[in-house]
N, C-alpha and C positions, 0 to 999 in steps of 0.2 A: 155946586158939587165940584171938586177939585178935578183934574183930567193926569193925575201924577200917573206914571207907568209902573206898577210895582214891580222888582227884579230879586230875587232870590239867590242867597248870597254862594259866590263860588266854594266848590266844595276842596279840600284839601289835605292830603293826609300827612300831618308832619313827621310822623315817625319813619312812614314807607319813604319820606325823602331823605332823612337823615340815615334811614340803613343804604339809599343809593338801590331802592327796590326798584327793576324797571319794566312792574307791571305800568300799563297807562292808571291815571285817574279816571273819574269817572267823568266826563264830559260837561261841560257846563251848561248847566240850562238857562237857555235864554227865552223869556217871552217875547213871543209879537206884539211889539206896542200896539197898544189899542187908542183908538181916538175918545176923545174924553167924549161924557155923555151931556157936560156942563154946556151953556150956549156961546158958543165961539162965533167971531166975526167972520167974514166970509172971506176970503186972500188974505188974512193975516195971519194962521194957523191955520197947520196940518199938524201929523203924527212926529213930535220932537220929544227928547229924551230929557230926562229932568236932571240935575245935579249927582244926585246920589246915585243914579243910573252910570255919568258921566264918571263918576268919582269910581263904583264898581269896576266899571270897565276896563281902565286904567290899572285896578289893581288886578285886574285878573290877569290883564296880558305881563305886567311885573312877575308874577307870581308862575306864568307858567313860563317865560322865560327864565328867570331861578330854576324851577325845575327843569328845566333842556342843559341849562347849564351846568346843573349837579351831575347829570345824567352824561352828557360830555365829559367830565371831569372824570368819573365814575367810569367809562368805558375808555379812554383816555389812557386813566391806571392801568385795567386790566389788559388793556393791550399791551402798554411798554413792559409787563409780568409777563403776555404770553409770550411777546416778541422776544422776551431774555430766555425764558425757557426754551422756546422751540429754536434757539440760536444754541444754547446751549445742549440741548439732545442733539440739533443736528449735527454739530463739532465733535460731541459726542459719537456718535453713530459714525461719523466721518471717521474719525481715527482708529474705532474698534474695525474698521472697515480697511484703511489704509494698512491697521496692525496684521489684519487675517490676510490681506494681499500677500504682506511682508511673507508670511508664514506660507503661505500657497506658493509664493518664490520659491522658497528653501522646499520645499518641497518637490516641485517641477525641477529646480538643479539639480537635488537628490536625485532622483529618477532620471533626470537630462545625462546626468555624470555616468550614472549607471549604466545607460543604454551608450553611450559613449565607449566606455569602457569595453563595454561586449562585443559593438561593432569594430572597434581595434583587433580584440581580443579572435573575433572570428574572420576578419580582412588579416592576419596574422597566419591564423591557421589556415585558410583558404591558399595565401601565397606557400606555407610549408608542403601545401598537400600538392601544390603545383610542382613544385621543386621534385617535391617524394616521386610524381608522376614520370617527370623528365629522369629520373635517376633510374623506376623499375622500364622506360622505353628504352633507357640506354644500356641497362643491362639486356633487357629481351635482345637485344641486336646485338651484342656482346656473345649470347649464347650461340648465334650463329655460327661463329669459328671455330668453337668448341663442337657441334655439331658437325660441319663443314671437315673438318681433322677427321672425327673417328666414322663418315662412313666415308672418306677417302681409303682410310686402313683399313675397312672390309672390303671394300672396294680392288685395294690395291695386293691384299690379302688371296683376293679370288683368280691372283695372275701366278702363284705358287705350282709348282709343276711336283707329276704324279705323286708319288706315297707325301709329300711335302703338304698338300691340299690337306688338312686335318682341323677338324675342328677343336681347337685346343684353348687354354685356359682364356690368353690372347684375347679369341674371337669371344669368349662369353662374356671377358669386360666389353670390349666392345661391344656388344649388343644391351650390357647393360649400362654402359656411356649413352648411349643412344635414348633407352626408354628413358632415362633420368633425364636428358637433357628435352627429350619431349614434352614431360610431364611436368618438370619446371617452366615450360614454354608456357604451355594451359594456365599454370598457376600463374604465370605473370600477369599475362592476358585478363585473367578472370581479377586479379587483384586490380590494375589499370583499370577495367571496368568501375569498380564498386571502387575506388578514389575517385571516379569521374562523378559518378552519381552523389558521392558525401559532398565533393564540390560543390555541386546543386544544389544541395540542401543546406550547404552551407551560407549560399549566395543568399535564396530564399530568404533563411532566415532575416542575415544581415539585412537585406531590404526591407524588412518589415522592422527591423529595430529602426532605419533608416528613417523610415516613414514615421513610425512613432517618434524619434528623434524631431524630427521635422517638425512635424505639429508639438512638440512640446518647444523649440524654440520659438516658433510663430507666439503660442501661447504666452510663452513668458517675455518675450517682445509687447505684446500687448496689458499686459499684466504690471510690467516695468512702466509701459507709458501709465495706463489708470496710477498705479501708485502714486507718480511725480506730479498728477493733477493736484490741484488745490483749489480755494476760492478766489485766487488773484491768477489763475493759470488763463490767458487769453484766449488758448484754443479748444475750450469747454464749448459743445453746445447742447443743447436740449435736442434729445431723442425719446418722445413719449412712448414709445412701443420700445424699446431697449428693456424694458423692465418684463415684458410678456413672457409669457412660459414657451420656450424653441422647441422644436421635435427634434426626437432622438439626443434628448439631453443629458448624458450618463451623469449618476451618481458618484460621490468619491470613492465609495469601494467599488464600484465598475470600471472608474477610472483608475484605482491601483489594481485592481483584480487582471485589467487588461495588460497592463504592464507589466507585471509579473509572471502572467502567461508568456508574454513575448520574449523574457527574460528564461524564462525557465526552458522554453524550448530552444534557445539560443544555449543555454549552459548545455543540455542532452545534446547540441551538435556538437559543441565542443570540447564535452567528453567522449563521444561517437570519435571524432575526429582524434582527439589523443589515444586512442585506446588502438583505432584503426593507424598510426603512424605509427605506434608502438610495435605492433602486428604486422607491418610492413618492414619496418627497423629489421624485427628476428627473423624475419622471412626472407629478407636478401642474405643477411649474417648466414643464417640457414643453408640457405641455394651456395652460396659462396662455398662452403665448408665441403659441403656434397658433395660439388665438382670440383674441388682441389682435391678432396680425400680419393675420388673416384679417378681423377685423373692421375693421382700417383699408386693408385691398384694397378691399372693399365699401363703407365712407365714399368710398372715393377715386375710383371708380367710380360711385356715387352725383354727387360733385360734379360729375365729366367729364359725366358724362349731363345734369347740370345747367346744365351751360355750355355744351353742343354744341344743349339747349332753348330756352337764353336768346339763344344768339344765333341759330339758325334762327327764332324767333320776333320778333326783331329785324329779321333780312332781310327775312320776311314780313311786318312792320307797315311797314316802309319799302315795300315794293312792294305793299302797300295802298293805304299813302299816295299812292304814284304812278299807281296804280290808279284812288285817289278824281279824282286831279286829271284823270288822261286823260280819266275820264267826264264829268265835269264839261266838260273841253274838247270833248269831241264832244258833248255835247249843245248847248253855244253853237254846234258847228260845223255840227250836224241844225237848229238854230233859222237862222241864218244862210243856209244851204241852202234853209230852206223860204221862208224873207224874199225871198232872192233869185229863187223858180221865184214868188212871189205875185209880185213884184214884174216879171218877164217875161210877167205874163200880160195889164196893159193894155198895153205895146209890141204884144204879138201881137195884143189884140182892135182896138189901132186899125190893124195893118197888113190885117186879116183884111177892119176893117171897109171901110177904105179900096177893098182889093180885089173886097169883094163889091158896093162903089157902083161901084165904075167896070166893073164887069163887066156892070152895067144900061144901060152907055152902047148906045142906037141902030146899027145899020149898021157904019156905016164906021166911025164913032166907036171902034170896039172896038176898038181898035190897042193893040198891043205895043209902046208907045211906051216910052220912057228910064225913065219914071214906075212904067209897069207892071212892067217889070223889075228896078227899083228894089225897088218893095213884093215883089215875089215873092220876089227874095231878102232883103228884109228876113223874111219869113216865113219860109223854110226857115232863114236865122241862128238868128233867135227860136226853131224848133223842135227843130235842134240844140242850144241853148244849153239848152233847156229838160231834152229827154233826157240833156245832160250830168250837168246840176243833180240830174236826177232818178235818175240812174245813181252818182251821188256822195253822194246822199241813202241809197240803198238802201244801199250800202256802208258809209255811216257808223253806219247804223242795225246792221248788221250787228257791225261793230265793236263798235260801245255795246254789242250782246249778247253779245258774246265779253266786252268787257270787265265788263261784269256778272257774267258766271260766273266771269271770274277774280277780281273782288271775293268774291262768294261762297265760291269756294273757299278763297281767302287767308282772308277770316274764320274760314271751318271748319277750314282747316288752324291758324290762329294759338288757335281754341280749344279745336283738340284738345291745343295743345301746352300751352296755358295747364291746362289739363287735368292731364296727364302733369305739368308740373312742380309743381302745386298733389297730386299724388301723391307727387312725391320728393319735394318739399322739406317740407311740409308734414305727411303721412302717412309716409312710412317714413323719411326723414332725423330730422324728431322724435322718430319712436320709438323710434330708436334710438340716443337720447341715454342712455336707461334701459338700457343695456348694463353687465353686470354691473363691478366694476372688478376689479383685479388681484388686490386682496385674497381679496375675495368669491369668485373663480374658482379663489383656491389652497384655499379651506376655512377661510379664518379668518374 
């Protein structure tokens, strides 16, 4: 009986290798040689493989290398296909990637320019409102002079002596130089206030476009360098976590939403701010006007009190004058008087004496003769004429005393007045040649 090993032929699927299919085959089955049943010699055989076993074996291992080989070939292809593809997607992706950088640029510049723009645009206005500042402080001190002026002139007003002391049109402007130049004061005040605080809020802003500025150059610093990467760029490296999701990662319309915001409140400062320079502009224009117009109601006022002085003080030097001369005539007219009663008094003492000789006459002698009735009314003439004299004397003298006190008053009146206008014209019309000018009152 033969001892041959029978082997069962390797299985193959020619079609599955020709599609390059790369399921496995199915395994080859190999028996365990068996030792033959026939009578063998004892050390000269064991379990040995026969020809056709020999001959199998051989082609099996041909047959499955072909197959590893097709199969290398087969995956080979497919690789240098995917490697072109995903070289190509990723070139791909890379440039649609470099192109939206590009676009993200221009758009951070857009926004960069802008926020640029504004922050000039409000470090502009901030320096204007500083300027406006120093201009309503240099007027507020400005107004001190003009102040300083009109209550020197009530002031100097209240040194006016008796009926002269009057409260006249004068003092009313000047009281209302005074309120005006108060109440401008306040309004300065309170406007330097509220520029100080727009400052602030102008600063504010600025700083926050500042910051946004900031971070949007940084950004496009960074954005500039990824762009300039490539696959030949040396200083690429791999960061596996670069790709994870950051906290607090805003969106693009969060990220223009924010800017915009920052923008838009930046433009309300800088309308706030032109509106409020505006507002300041006509409010010195304004003040300005007030107290020129006010200060030439009170010149004007000043002069009329001036000239209503000079010529009451005229009426009254002319009726001085007339005064002097009355006196003067009644005192010729008392001397006159008195020449005339001295001069009645030898008429009386030879009518007296006459009468007192013939009143010595004897008896019968004593008669009431032509003579005697004669002297007798020459006496009683003489004595009337005398009381006239004397009754025209006392009156005159009386007069002369009226008119004295009316010299007297006239002098004191003409020197209160000389007074009062040696006040306006000299003290308060002077001093307020030193009234601030136009300039000086707008802040420049």
């Amino acid at each position: 009986m033969s001892s041959d090993i029978i082997v069962s032929p390797p299985y193959y699927d020619s079609i599955a290798a020709a599609q390059g299919d790369q399921e496995k085959s199915p395994p080859l089955e190999q028996d365990i040689p068996q030792v033959s049943s026939g009578s063998v010699t004892a050390g000269y055989r064991s379990a040995k493989y026969s020809p056709a076993e020999w001959f199998s074996n051989y082609q099996t291992i041909l047959e499955q290398a072909g197959t590893n080989h097709h199969k290398a070939q087969n995956i080979k292809q497919k690789s240098r296909t995917l490697s072109q593809d995903t070289e190509a997607a990723a070139l791909k992706t890379q440039a649609e990637g470099t192109c939206l950088l590009g676009e993200r640029l221009q758009e951070i510049h857009y926004w960069k320019s802008e926020l640029q723009r504004h922050i000039e645009h409000l470090q502009a206005d901030t320096e204007s409102l500083l300027m406006l500042k120093k201009r309503l402080e240099r007027s507020l001190d400005s107004t001190e002079t003009p102040y300083a002026i009109a209550t020197d002139n009530l002031t100097c007003r209240t040194r006016r002596l008796g009926a002269e002391l009057v409260r006249d049109i004068v003092e009313e402007e000047l009281v209302k130089e005074v309120d005006l130049i108060r109440s401008i004061q306040a309004l300065l005040e309170k406007t330097a206030a509220q520029i100080v605080a727009q400052i602030k809020r102008n600063r504010e802003a600025q700083q926050t476009l500042e910051m946004d500025w900031s971070d949007k150059c940084q950004a496009y610093s960074f954005d500039v360098a990824s762009g300039r990467h490539s696959n030949m760029s040396p200083d690429t490296q791999q960061h596996p976590s670069s790709a994870t999701m950051q906290e607090q990662v805003s969106t693009p319309s969060s990220w223009t939403q924010f800017t915009q915001d920052n923008l838009s409140k930046a433009m309300q400062e800088e309308q706030a701010t032109n509106n409020l320079r505006l507002l300041v502009e006509q409010m010195l224009q304004d003040i300005t006007d007030d107290l020129r117009v006010q200060c030439t109601c009170v010149d004007r006022a000043f002069s009329l009190r001036c000239e209503d002085l000079i010529e009451a003080k005229t009426q009254l030097e002319m009726k001085l004058v007339q005064t002097l001369e009355q006196i003067g005539s009644q005192e010729r007219n008392i001397e006159a008087l008195q020449q005339a009663i001295h001069n009645k008094e030898a008429p009386l003492r030879v009518a007296q004496s006459r009468l007192y000789l013939r009143s010595l006459r004897p008896n019968m002698e004593l008669c009431r003769d032509q003579p005697q009735l004669s002297l007798e009314a020459e006496v009683k003439q003489i004595d009337a004429t005398l009381e006239s004299l004397k009754q025209k004397l006392s009156e005159a003298r009386s007069s002369l005393s009226h008119l004295e006190e009316s010299r007297m008053a006239l002098q004191k009146d003409i020197n209160c007045k000389t007074h009062s206008l040696f006040i306006e014209r000299e003290k308060c019309m002077t001093y307020r040649k030193r009234y601030p000018t136009i300039s000086a009152l707008s802040g420049y």
